[in-house]
OpenMM code with the backbone's topology and positions (N, CA, C; nanometers):
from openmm import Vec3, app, unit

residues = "UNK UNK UNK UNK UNK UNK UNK UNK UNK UNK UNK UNK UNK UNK UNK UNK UNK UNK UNK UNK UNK UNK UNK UNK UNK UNK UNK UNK UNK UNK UNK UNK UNK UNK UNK UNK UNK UNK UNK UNK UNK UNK UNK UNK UNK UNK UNK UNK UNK UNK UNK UNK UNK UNK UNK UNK UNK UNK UNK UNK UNK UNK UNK UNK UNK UNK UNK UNK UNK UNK UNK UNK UNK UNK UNK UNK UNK UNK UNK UNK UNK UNK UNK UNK UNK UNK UNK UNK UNK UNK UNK UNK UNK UNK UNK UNK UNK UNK UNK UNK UNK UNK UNK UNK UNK UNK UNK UNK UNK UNK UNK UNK UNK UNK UNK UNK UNK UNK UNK UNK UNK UNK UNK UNK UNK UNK UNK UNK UNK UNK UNK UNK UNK UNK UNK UNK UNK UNK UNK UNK UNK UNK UNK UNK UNK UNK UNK UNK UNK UNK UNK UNK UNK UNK UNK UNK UNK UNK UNK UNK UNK UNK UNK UNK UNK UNK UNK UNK UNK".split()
positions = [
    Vec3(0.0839, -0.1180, 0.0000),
    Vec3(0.0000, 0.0000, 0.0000),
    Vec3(0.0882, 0.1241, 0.0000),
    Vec3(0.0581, 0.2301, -0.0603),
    Vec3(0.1170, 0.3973, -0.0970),
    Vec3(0.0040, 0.4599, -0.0148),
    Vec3(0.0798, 0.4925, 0.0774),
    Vec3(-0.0222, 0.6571, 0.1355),
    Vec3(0.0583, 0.7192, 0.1973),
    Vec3(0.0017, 0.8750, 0.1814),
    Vec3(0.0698, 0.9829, 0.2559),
    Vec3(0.0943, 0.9682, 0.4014),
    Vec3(0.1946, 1.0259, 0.4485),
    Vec3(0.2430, 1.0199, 0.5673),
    Vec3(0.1444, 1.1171, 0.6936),
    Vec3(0.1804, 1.0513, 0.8245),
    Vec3(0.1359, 1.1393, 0.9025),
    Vec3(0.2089, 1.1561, 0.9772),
    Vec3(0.1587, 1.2643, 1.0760),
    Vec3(0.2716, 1.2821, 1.1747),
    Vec3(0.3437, 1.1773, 1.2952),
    Vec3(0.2486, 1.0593, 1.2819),
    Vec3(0.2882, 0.9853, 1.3486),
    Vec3(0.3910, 0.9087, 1.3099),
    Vec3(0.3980, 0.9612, 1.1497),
    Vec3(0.5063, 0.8630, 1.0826),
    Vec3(0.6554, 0.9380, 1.0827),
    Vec3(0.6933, 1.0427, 1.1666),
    Vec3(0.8163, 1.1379, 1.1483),
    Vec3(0.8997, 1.0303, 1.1697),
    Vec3(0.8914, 0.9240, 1.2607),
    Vec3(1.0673, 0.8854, 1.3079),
    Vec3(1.0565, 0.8019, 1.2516),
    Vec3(0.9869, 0.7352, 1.1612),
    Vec3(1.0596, 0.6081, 1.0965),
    Vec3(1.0687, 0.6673, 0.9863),
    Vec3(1.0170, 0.7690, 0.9179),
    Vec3(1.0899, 0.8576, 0.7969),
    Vec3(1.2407, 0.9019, 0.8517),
    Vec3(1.2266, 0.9649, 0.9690),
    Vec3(1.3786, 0.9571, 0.9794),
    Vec3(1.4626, 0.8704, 0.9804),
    Vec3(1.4149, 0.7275, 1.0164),
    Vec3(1.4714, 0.6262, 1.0110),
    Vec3(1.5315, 0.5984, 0.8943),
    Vec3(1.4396, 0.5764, 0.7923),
    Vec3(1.4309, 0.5436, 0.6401),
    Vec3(1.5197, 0.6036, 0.5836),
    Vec3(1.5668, 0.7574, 0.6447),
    Vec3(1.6630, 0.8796, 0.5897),
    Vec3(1.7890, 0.8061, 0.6178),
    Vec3(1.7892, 0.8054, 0.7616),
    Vec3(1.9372, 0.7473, 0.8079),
    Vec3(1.9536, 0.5802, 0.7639),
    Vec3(1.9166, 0.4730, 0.6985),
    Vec3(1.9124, 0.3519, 0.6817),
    Vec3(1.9759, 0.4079, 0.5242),
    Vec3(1.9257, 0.4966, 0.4167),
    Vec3(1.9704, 0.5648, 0.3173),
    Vec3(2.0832, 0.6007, 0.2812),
    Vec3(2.0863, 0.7364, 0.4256),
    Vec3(2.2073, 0.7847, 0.3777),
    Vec3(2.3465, 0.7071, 0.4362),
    Vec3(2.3235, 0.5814, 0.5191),
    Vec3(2.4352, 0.5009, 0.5175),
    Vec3(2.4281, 0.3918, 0.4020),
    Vec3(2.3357, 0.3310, 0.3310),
    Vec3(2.3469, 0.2847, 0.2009),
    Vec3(2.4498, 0.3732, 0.0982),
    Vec3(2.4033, 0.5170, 0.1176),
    Vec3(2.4643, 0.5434, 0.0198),
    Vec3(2.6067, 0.6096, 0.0918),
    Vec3(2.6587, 0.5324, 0.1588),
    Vec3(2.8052, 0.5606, 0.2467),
    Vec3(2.8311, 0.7283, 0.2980),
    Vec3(2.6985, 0.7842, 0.3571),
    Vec3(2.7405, 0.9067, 0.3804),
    Vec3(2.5885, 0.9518, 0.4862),
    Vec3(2.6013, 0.8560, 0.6167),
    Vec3(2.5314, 0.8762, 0.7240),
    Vec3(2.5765, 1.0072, 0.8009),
    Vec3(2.7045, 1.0194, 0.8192),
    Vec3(2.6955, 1.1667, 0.8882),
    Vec3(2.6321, 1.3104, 0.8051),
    Vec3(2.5801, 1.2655, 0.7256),
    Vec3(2.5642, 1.3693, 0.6276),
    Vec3(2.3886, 1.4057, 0.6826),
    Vec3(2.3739, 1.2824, 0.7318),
    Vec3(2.1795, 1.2467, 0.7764),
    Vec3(2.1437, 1.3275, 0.8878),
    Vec3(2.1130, 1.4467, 0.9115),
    Vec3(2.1896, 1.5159, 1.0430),
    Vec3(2.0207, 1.5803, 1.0258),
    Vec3(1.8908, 1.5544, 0.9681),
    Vec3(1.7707, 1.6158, 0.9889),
    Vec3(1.7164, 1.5536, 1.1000),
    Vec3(1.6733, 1.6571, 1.1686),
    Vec3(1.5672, 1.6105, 1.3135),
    Vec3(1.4414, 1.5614, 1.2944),
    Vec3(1.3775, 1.4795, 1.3831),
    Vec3(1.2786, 1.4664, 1.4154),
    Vec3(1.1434, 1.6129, 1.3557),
    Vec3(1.2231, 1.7304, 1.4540),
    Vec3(1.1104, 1.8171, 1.4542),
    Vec3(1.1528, 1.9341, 1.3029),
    Vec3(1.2902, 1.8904, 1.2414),
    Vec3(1.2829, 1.9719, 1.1257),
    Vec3(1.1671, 1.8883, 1.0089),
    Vec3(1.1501, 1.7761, 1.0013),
    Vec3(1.1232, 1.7168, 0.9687),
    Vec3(0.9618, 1.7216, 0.9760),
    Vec3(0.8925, 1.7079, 1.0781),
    Vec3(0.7619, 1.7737, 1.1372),
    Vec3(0.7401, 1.8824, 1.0570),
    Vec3(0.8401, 2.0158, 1.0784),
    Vec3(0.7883, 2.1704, 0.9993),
    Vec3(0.8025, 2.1046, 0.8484),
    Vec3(0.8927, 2.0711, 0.8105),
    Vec3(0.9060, 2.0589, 0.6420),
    Vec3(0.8148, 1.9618, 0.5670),
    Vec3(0.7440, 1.9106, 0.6602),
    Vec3(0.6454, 1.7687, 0.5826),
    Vec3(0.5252, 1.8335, 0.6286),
    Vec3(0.4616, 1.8940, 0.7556),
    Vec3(0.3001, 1.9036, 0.8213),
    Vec3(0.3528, 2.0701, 0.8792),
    Vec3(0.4279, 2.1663, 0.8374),
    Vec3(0.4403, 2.2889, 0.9106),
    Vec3(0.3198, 2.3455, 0.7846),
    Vec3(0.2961, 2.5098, 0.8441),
    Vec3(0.2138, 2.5861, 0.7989),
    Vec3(0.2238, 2.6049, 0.6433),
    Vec3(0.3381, 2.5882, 0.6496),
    Vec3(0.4008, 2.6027, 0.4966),
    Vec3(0.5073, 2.5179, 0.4089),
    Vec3(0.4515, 2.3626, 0.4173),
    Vec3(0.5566, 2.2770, 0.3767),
    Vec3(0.6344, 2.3127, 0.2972),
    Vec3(0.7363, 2.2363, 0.3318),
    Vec3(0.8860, 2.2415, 0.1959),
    Vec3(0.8488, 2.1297, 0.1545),
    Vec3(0.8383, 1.9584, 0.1783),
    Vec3(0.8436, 1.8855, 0.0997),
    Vec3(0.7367, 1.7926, 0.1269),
    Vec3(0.7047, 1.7452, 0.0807),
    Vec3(0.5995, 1.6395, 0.0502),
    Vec3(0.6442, 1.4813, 0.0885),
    Vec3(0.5383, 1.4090, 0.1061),
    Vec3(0.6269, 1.2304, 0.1252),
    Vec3(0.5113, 1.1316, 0.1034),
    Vec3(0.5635, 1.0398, 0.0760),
    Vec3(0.4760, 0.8718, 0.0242),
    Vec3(0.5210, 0.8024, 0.1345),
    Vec3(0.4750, 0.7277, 0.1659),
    Vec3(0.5097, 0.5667, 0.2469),
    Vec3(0.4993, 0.4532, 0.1913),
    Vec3(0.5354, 0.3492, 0.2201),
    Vec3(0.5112, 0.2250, 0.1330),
    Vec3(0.4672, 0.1583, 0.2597),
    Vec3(0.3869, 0.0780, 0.2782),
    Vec3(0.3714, -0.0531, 0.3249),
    Vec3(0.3374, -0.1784, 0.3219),
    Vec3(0.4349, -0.2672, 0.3980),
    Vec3(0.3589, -0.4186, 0.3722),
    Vec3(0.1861, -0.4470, 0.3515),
    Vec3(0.1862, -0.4827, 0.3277),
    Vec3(0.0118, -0.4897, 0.2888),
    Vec3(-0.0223, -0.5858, 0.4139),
    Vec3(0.0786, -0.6830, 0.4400),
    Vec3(0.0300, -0.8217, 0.5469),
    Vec3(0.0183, -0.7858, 0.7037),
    Vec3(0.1654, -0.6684, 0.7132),
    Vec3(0.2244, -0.6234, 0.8142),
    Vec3(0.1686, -0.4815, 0.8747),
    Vec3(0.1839, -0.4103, 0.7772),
    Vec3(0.1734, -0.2675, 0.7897),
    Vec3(0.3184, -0.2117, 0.8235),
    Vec3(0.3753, -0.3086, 0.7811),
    Vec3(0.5126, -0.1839, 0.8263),
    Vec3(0.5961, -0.0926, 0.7387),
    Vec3(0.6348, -0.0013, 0.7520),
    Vec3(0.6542, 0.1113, 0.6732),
    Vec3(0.7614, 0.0276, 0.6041),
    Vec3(0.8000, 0.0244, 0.4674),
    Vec3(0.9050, -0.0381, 0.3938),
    Vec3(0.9482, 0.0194, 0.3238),
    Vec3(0.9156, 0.1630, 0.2832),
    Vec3(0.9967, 0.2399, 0.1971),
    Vec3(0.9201, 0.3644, 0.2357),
    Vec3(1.0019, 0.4528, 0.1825),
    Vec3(0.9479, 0.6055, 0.1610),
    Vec3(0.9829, 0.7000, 0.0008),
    Vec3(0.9389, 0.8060, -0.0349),
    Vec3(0.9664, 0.8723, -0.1182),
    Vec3(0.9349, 1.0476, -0.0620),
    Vec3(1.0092, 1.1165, -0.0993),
    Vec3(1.0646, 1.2150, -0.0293),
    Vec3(1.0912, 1.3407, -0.1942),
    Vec3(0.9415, 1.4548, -0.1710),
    Vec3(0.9754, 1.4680, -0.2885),
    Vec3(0.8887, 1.6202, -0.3079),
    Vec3(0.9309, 1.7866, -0.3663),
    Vec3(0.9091, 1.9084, -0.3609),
    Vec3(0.9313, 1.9051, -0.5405),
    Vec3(0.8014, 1.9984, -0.5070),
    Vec3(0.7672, 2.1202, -0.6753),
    Vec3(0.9006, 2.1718, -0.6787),
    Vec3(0.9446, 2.1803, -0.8020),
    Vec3(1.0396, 2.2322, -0.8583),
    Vec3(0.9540, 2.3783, -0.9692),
    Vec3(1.0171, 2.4605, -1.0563),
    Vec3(0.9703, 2.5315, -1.1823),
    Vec3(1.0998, 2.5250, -1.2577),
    Vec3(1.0482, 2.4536, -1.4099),
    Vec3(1.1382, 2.4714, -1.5107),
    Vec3(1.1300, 2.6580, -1.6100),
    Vec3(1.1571, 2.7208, -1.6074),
    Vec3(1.1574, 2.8298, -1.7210),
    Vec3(1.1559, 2.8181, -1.8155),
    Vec3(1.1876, 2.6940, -1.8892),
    Vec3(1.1776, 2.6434, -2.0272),
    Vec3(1.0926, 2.6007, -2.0801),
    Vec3(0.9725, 2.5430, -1.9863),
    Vec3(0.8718, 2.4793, -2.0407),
    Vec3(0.7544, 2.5929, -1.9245),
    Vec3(0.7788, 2.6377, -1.8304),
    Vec3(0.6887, 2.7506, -1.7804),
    Vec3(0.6404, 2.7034, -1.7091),
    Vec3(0.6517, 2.5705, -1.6368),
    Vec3(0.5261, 2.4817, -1.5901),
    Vec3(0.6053, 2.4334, -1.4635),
    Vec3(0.5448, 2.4019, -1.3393),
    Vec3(0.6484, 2.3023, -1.2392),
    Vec3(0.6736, 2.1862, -1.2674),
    Vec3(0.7289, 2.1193, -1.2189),
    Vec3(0.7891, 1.9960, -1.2100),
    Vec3(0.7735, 1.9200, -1.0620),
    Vec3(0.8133, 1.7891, -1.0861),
    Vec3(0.8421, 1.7098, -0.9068),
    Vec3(1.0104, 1.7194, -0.8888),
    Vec3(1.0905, 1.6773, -0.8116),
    Vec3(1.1942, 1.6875, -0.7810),
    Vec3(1.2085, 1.5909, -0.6712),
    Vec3(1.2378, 1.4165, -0.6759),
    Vec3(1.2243, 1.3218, -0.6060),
    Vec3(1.3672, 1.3382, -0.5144),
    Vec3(1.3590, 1.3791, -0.3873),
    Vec3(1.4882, 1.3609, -0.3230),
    Vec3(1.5446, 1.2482, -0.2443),
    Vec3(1.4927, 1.1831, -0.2116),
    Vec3(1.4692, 1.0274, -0.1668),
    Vec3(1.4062, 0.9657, -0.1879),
    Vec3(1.4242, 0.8202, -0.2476),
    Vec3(1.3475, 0.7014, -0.2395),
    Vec3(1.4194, 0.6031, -0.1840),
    Vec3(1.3721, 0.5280, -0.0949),
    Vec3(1.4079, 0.4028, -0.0612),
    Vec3(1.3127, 0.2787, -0.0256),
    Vec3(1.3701, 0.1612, 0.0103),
    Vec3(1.2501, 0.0528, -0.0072),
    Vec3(1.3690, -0.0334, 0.1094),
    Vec3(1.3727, -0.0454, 0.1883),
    Vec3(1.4606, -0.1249, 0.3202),
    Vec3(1.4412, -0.2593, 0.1922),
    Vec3(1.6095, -0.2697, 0.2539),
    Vec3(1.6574, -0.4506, 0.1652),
    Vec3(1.5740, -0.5577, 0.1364),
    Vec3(1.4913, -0.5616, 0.3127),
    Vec3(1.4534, -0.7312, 0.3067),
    Vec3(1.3057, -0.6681, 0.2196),
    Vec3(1.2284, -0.5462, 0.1809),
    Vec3(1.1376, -0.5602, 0.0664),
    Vec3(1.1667, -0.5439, -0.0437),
    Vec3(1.2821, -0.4839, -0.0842),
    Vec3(1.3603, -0.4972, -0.2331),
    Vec3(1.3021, -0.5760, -0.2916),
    Vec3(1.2718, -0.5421, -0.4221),
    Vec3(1.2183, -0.6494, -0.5302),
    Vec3(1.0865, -0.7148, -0.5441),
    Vec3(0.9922, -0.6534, -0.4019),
    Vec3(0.8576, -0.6702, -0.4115),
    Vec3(0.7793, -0.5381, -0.4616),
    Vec3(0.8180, -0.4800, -0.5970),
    Vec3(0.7394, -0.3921, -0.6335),
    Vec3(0.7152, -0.2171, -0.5388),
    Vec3(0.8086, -0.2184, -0.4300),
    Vec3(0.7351, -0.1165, -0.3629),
    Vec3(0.7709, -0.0003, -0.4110),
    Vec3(0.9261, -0.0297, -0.4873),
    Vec3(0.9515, 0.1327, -0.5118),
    Vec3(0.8826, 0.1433, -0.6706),
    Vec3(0.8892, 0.0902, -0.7771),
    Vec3(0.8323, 0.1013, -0.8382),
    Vec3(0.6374, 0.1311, -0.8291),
    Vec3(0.5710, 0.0797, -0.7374),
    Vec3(0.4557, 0.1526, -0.6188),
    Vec3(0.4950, 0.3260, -0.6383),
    Vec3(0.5948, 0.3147, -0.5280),
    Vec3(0.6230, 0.4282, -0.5059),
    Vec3(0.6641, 0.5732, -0.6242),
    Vec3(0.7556, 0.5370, -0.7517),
    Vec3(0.7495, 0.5923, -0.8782),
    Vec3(0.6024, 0.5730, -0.9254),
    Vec3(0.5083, 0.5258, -0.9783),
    Vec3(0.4198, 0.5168, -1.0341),
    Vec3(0.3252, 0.6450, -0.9587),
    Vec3(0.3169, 0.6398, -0.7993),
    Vec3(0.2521, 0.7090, -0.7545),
    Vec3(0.2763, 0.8387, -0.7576),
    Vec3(0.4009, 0.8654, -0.7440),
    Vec3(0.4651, 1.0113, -0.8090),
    Vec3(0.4255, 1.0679, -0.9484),
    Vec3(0.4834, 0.9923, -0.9929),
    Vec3(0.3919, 0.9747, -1.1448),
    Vec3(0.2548, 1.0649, -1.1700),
    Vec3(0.1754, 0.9666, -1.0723),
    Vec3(0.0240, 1.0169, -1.0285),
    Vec3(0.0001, 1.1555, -1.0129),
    Vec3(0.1173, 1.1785, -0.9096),
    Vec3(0.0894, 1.3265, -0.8675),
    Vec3(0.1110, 1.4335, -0.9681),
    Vec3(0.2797, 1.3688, -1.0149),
    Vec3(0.2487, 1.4958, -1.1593),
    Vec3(0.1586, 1.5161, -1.2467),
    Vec3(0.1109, 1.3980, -1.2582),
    Vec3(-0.0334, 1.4570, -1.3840),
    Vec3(-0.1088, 1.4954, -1.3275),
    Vec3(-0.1555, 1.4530, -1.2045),
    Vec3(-0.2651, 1.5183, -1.1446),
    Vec3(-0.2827, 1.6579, -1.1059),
    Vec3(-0.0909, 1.7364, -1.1320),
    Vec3(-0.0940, 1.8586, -1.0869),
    Vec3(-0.0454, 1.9215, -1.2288),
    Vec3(-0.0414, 1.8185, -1.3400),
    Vec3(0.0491, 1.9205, -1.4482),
    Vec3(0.1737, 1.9732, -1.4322),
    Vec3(0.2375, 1.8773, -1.3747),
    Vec3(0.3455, 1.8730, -1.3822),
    Vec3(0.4317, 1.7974, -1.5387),
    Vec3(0.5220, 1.9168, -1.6015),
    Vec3(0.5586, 1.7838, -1.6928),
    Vec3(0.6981, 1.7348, -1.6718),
    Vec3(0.7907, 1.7342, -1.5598),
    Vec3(0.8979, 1.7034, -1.5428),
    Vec3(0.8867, 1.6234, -1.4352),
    Vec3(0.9111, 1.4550, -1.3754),
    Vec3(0.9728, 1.4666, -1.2855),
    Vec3(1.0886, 1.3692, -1.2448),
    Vec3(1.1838, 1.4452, -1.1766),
    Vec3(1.3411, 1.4497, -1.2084),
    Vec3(1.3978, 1.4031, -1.0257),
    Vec3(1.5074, 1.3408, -1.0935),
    Vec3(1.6030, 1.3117, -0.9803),
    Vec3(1.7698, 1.2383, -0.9698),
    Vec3(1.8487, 1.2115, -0.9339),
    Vec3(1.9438, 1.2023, -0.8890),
    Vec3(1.9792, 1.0837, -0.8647),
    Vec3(2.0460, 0.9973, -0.9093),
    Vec3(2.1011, 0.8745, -0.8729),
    Vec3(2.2639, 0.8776, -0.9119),
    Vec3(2.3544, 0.7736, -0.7921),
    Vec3(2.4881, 0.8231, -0.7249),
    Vec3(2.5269, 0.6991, -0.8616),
    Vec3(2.6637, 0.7156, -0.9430),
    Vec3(2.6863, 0.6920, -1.0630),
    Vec3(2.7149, 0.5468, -1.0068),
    Vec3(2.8112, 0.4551, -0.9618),
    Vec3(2.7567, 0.3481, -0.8728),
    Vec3(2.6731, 0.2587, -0.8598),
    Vec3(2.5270, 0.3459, -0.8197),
    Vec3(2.4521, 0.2583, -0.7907),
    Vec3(2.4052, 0.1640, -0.9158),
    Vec3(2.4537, 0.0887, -0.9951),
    Vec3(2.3907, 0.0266, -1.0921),
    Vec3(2.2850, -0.0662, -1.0629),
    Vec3(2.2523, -0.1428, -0.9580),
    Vec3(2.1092, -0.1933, -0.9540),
    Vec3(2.0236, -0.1014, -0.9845),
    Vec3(2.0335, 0.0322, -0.8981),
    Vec3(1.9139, 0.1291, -0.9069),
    Vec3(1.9211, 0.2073, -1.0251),
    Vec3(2.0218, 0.1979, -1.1157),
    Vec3(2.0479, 0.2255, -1.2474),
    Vec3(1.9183, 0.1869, -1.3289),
    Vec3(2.0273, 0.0750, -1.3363),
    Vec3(1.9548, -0.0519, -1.4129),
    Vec3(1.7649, -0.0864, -1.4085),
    Vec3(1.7278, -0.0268, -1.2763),
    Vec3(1.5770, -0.0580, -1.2160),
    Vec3(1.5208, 0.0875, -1.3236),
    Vec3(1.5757, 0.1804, -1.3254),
    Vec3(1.5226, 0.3231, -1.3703),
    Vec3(1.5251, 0.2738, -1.5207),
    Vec3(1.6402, 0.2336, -1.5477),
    Vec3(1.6292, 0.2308, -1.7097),
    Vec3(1.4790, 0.1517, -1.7233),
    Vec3(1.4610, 0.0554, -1.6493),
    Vec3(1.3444, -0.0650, -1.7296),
    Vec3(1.1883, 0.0191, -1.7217),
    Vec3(1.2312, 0.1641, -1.6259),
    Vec3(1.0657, 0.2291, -1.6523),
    Vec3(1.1364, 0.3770, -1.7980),
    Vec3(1.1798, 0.3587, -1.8385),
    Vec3(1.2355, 0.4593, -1.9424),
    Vec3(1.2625, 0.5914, -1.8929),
    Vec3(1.3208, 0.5720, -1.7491),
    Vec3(1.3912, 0.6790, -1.7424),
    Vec3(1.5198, 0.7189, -1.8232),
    Vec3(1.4936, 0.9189, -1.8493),
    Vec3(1.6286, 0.9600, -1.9539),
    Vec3(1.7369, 0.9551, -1.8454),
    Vec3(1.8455, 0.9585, -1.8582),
    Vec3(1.9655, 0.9824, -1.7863),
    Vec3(2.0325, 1.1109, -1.8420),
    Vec3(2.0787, 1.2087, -1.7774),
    Vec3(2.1719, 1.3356, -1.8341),
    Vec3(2.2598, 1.3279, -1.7946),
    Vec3(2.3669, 1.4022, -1.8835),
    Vec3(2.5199, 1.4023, -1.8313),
    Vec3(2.5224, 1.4468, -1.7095),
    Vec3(2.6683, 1.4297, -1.6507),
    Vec3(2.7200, 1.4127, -1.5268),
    Vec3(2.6803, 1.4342, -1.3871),
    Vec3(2.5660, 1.4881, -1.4020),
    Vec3(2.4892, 1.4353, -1.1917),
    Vec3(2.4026, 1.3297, -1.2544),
    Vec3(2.4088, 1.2430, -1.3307),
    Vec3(2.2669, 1.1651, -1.3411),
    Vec3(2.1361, 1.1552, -1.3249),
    Vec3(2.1080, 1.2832, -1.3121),
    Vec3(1.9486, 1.3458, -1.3191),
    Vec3(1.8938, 1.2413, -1.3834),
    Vec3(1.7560, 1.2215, -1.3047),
    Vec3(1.6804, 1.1353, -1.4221),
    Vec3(1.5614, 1.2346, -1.4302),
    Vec3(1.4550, 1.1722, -1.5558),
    Vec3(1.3756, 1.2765, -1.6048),
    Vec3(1.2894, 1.1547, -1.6508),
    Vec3(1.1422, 1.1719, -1.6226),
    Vec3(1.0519, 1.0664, -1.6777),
    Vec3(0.9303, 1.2201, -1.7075),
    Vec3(0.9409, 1.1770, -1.7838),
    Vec3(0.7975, 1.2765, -1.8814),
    Vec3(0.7029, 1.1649, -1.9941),
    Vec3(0.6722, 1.2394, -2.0778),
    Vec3(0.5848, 1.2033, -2.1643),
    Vec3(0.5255, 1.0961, -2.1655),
    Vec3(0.5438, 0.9788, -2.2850),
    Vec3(0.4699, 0.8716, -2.2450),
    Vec3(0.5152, 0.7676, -2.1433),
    Vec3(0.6183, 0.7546, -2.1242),
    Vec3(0.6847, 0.6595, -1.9851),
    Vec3(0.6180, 0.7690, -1.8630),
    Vec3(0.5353, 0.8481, -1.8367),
    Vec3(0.5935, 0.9179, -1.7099),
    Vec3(0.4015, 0.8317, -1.7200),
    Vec3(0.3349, 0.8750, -1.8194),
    Vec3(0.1702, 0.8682, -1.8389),
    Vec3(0.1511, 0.7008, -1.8173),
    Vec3(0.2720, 0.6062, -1.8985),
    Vec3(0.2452, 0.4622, -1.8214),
    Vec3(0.2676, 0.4381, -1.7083),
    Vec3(0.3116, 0.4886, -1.6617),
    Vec3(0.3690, 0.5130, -1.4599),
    Vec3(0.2598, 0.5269, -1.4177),
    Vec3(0.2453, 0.6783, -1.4279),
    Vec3(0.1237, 0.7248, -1.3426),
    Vec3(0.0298, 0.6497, -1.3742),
    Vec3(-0.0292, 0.5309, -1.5263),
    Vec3(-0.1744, 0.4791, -1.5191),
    Vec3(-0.1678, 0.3186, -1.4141),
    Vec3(-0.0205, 0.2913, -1.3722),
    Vec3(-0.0308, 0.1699, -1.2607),
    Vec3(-0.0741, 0.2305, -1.1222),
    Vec3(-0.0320, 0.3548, -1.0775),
    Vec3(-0.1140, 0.3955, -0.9408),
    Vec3(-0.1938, 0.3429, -0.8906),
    Vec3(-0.2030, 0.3370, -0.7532),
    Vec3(-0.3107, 0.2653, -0.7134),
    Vec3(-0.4456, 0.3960, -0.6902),
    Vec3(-0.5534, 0.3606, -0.6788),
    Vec3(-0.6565, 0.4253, -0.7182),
    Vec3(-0.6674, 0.5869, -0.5995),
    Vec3(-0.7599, 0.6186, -0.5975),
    Vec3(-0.7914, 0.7223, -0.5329),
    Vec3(-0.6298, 0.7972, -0.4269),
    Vec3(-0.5267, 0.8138, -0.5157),
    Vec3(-0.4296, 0.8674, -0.4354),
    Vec3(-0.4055, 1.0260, -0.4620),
    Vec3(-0.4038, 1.0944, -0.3450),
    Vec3(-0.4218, 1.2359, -0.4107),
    Vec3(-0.3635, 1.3245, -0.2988),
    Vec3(-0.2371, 1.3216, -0.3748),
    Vec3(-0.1568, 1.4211, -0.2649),
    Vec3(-0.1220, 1.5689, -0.3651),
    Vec3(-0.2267, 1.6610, -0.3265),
    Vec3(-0.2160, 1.7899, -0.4196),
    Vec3(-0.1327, 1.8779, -0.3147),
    Vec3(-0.0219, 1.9203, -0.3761),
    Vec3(0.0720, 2.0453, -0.3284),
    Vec3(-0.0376, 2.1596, -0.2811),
    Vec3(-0.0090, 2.2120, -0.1697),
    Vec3(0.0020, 2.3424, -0.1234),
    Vec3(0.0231, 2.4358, -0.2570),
    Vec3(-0.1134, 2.5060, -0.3029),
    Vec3(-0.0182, 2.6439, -0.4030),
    Vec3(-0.0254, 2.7863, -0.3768),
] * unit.nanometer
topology = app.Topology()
chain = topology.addChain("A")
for resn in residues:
    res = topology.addResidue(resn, chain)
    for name in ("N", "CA", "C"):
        topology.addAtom(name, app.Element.getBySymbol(name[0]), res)
């Protein structure tokens, strides 16, 4: 299951952060609080937005996605800007992050968004390799990825139904 977070869910998002940013060999870097975390997800005036994943059997949180409106000038329109995704090891490979992209997906069309873009560490080739098979573009040297047009519209049509996380405008 994909649903938005609540506040009850701050510390195992932080969790999810710090389980991350030591995957990606740079835990001291994971230095967000509890309560920055609170203002930037449920404050008066969010900065970023978030998904959850969960076991369907369990309920336990198994991934997150971590993710703020961007504006391109080129095309005039906003964008998403995915800053974390993760899916803890032992659910790897049961569909959650791909869940989790699809539902993003969701949100950009649902807001007209036509960009949405993110960052993967040159390295990681599983999670390479996982992006290429939904037709994500790759750009030179930060590895931005970019899913638009018709790969972004087959994404968003696997969503699961009634999900509707509309930005603050």
């Amino acid at each position: 299951m994909i649903r938005a977070p609540t506040v009850y869910d701050i510390a195992e998002i932080r969790a999810m952060i710090r389980e991350l940013a030591a995957y990606e060999r740079a835990v001291e870097q994971a230095r967000a609080t509890e309560e920055q975390l609170r203002e930037a997800l449920f404050g008066e005036h969010p900065a970023a937005f978030a998904l959850i994943a969960e076991d369907d059997e369990t309920g336990e949180a198994v991934g997150f996605a971590l993710w703020f409106p961007r504006f391109s000038t080129w095309t005039g329109t906003r964008g998403m800007h995915l800053e974390d995704l993760y899916v803890r090891p032992h659910a790897r490979g049961g569909g959650y992050g791909k869940a989790l992209l699809a539902a993003l997906a969701a949100v950009c069309r649902q807001n007209g968004y036509e960009r949405f873009e993110w960052w993967v560490l040159a390295w990681n080739e599983p999670t390479i390799d996982f992006y290429k098979s939904l037709g994500v573009d790759f750009l030179d040297e930060w590895r931005v990825c970019r899913l638009s047009g018709e790969p972004l519209r087959e994404l968003a049509a696997q969503a699961p139904p009634s999900l509707d996380q509309t930005p603050a405008r």
